[in-house]
C-alpha positions as a Python dict, from the first residue, in 0.01 Angstrom:
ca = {
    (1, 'X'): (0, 0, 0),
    (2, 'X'): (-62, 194, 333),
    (3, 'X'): (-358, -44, 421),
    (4, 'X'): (-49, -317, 404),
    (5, 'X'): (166, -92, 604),
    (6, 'X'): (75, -152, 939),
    (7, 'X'): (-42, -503, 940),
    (8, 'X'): (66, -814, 1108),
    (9, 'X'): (115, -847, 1470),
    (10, 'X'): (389, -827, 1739),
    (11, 'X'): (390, -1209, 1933),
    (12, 'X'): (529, -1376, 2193),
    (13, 'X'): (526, -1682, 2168),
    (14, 'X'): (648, -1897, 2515),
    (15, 'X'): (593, -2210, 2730),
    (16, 'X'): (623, -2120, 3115),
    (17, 'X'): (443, -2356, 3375),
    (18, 'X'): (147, -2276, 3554),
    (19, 'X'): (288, -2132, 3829),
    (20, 'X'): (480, -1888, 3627),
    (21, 'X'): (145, -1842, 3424),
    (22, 'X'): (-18, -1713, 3756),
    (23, 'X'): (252, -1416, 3756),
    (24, 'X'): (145, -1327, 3402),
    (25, 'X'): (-218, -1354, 3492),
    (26, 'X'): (-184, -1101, 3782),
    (27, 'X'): (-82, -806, 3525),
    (28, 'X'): (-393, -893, 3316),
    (29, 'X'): (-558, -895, 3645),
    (30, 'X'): (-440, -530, 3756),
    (31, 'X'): (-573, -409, 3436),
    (32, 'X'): (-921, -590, 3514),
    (33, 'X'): (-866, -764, 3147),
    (34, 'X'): (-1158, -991, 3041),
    (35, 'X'): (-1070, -1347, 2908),
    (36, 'X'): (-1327, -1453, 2648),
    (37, 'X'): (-1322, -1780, 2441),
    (38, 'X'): (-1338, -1714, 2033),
    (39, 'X'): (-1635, -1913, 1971),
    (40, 'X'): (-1981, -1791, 1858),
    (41, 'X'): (-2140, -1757, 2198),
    (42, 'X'): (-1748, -1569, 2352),
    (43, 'X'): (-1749, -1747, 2670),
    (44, 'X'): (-1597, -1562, 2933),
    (45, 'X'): (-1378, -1735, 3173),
    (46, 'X'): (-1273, -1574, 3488),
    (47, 'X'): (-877, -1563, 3610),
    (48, 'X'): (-909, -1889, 3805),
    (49, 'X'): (-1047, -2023, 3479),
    (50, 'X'): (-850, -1927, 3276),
    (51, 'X'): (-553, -2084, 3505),
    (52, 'X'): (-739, -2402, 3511),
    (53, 'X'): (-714, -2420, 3143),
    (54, 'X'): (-332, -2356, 3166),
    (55, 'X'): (-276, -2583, 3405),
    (56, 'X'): (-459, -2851, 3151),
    (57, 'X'): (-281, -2750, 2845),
    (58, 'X'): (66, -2778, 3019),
    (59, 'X'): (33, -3095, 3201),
    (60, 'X'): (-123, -3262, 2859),
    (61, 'X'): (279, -3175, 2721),
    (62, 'X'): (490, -3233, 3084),
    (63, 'X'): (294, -3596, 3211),
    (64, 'X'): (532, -3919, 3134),
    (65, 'X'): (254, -4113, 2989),
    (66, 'X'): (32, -3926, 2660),
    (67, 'X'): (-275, -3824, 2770),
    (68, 'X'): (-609, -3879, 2579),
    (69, 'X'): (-702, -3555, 2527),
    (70, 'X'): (-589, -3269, 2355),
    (71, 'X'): (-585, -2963, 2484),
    (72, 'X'): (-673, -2585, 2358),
    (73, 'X'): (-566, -2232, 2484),
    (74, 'X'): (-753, -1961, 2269),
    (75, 'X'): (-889, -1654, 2427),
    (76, 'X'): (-920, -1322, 2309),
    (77, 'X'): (-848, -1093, 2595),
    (78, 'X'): (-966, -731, 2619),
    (79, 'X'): (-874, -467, 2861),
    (80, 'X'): (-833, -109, 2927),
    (81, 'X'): (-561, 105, 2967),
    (82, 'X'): (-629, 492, 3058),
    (83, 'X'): (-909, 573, 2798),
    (84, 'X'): (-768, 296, 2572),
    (85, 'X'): (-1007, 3, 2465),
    (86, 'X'): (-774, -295, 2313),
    (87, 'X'): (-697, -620, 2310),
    (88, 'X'): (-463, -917, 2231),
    (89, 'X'): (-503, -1275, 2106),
    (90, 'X'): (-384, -1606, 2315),
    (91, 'X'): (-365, -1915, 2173),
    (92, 'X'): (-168, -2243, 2140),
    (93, 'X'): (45, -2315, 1863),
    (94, 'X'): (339, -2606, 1754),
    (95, 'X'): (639, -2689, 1654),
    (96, 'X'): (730, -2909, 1422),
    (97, 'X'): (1033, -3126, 1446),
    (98, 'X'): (1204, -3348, 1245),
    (99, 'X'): (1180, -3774, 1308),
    (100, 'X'): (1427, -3956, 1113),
    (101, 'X'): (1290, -3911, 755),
    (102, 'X'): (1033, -3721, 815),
    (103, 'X'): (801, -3471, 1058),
    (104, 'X'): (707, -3602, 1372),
    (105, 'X'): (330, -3712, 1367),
    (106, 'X'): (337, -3482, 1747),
    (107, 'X'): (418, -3120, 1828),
    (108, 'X'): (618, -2929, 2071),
    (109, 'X'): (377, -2681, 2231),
    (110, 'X'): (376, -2315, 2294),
    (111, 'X'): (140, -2015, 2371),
    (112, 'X'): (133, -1715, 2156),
    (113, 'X'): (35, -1369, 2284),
    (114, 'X'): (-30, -1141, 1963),
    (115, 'X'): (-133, -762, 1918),
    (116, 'X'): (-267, -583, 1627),
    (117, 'X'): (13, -364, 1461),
    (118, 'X'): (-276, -144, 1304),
    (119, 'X'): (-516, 52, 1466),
    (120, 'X'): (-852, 82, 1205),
    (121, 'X'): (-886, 443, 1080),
    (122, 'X'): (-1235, 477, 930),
    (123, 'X'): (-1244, 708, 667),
    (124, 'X'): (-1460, 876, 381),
    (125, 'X'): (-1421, 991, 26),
    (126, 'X'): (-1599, 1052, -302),
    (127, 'X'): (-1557, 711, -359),
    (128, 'X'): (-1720, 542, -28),
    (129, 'X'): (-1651, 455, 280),
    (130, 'X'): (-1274, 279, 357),
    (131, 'X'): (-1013, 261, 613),
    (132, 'X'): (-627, 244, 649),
    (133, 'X'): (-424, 96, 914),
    (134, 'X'): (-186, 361, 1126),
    (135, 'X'): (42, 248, 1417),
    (136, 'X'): (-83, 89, 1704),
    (137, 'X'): (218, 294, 1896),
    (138, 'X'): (92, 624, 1835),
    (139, 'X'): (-306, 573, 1815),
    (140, 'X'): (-293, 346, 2179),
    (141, 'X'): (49, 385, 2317),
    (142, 'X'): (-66, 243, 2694),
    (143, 'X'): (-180, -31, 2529),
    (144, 'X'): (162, -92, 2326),
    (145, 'X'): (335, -42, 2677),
    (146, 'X'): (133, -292, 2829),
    (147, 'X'): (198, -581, 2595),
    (148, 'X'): (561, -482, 2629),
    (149, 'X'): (537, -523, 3048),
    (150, 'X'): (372, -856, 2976),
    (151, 'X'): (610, -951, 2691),
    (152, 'X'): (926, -798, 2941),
    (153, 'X'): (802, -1020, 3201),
    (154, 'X'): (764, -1344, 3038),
    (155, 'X'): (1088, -1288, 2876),
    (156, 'X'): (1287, -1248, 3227),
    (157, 'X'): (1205, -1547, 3339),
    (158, 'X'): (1286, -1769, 2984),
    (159, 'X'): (1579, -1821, 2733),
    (160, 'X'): (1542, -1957, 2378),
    (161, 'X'): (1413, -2301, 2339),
    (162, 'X'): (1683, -2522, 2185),
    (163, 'X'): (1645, -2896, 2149),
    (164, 'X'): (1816, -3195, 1905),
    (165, 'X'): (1591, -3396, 1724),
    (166, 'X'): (1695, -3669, 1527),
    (167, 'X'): (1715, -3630, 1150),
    (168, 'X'): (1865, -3886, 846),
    (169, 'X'): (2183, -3680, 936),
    (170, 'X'): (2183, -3760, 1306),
    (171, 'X'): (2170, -3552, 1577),
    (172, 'X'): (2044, -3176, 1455),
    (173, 'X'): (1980, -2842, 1677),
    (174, 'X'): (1607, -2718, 1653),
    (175, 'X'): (1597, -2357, 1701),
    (176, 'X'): (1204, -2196, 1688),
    (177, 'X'): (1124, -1853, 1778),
    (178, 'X'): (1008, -1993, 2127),
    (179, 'X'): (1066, -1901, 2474),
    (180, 'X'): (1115, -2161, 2770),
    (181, 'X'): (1172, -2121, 3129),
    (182, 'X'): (1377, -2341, 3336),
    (183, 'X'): (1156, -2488, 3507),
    (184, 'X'): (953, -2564, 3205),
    (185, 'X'): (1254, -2733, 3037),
    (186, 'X'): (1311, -2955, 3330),
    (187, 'X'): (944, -3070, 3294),
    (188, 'X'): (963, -3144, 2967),
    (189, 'X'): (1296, -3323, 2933),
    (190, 'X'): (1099, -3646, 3117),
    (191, 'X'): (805, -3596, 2908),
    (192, 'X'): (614, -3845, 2705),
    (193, 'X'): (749, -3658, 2413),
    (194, 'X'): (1056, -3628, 2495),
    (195, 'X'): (1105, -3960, 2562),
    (196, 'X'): (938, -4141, 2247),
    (197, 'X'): (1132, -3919, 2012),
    (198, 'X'): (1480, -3895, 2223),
    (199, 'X'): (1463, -3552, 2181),
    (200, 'X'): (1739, -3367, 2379),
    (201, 'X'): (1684, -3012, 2547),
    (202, 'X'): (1993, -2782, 2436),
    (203, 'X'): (1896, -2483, 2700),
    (204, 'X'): (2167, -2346, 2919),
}
């Protein structure tokens, strides 16, 4: 069980606009933090980049009319802090809602920052080679304290994200584990998606 132990991962999971984004992006950028895509070749995209991409995944969710694209947000994003080498995961993720009888065939959208729990302990017995998971907290605490600054940040600016959606019983409160600034709930009450589900945003 101790390989189990320290698994999973400690998220964030938030929709802020771009603009907001670009606050985020400066503490990845003071710990010179490299933004690579997750496919075969690991693309690196620089800051501005990785804005642009943002900036496209937002405005797919915010525009009045539904665009005809869709739109992805996946990095994996490494960094150091003091003699630390980690990382973190971004990527987009939905919510599902329900339509009358049933899900919605569309998705609310958020972005999901994610670090390990576990930090990889290689070890060696009669047996073989193996390895156990011990806490990320005490094997790279800068790194811990860094997600936290970034996860601290994000959440100073946002409040849950609370919405009605219409179900066979009416009128019902959606509560997902999601952040949402302000300004990004303004955006998105006019949205396409708002508007062809009559969805209603619950923040205060």
């Amino acid at each position: 069980m101790s390989g189990l132990k320290h698994s999973g991962f400690y998220k964030l999971k938030f929709f802020i606009t771009p603009e907001e984004f670009k606050d985020v992006l400066k503490l990845f950028e003071q710990q010179q933090a490299q933004f690579s895509h997750t496919n075969y070749a690991r693309t690196k995209h620089d800051h501005a980049q990785v804005y642009e991409a943002y900036e496209k995944f937002y405005q797919y969710f915010i525009t009045q009319e539904k665009p005809d694209y869709y739109p992805f947000f996946v990095y994996s994003i490494s960094f150091s802090a003091g003699n630390e080498s980690s990382g973190l995961f971004a990527r987009n993720e939905s919510i599902r809602f329900p339509y009358r009888e049933q899900w919605a065939e569309d998705e609310l959208p958020y972005i999901m920052f994610s670090l390990p729990k576990g930090f990889q302990i290689d070890l060696e017995d009669e047996k073989g080679k193996y390895y156990i998971y011990e806490d990320i907290r005490e094997h790279q605490p800068l790194t811990y304290t860094f997600f936290n600054a970034v996860a601290s940040n994000i959440k100073q600016i946002t409040t849950p994200l609370r919405f009605l959606a219409h179900t066979a019983d009416g009128l019902q409160e959606q509560k997902p584990p999601v952040r949402i600034s302000k300004n990004a709930v303004n955006d998105m009450m006019n949205s396409w998606i708002f508007k062809k589900y009559k969805l209603v945003m619950n923040n205060r």
